[in-house]
C-alpha positions in Angstrom: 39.8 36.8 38.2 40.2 33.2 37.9 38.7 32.5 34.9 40.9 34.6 33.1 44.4 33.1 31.1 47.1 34.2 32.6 49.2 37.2 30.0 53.0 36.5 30.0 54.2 37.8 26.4 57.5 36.7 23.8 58.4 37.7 20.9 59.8 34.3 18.3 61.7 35.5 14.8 61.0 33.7 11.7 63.6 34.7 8.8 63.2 38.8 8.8 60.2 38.9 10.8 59.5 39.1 14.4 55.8 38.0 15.9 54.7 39.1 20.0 52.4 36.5 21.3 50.9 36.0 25.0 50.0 32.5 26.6 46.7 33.6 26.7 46.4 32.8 23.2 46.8 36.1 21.7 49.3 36.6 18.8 50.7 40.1 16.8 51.5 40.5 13.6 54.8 40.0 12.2 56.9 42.9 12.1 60.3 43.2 10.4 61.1 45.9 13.7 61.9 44.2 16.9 61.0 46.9 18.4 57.4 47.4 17.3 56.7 43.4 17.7 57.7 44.2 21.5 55.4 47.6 21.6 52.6 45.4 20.2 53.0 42.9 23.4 53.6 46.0 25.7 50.2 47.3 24.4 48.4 43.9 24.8 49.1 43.7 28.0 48.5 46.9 28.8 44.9 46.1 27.1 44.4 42.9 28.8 45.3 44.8 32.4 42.3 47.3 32.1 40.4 44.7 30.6 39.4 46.2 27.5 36.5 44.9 25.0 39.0 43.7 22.2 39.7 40.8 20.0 43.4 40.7 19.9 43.1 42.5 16.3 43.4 45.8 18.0 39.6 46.2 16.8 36.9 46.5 19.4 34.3 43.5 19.5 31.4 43.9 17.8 
């Protein structure tokens, strides 16, 4: 669809924490495990491909 934002995901470090975030606008929250901050940008994806009612939160819309 072309109205859609396109979804590429990072992940940036600040001090002991590491944050996923998407170009689309969409941001995690900061995890002190690499790992998980890349899990939560696997999973937004993920999301964003099926095209799933949520707000970024992980909460469905209401």
């Amino acid at each position: 669809m072309p109205d859609r934002a396109p979804h590429a995901t990072s992940t940036t470090e600040r001090g002991a924490f590491c944050t996923a975030r998407c170009d689309c606008g969409w941001r995690g929250p900061a995890r002190r495990a690499r790992s998980q901050a890349r899990t939560d940008a696997e999973r937004h994806l993920a999301e964003a491909g099926s095209g799933s009612d949520r707000n970024g939160s992980g909460r469905p819309l209401e």
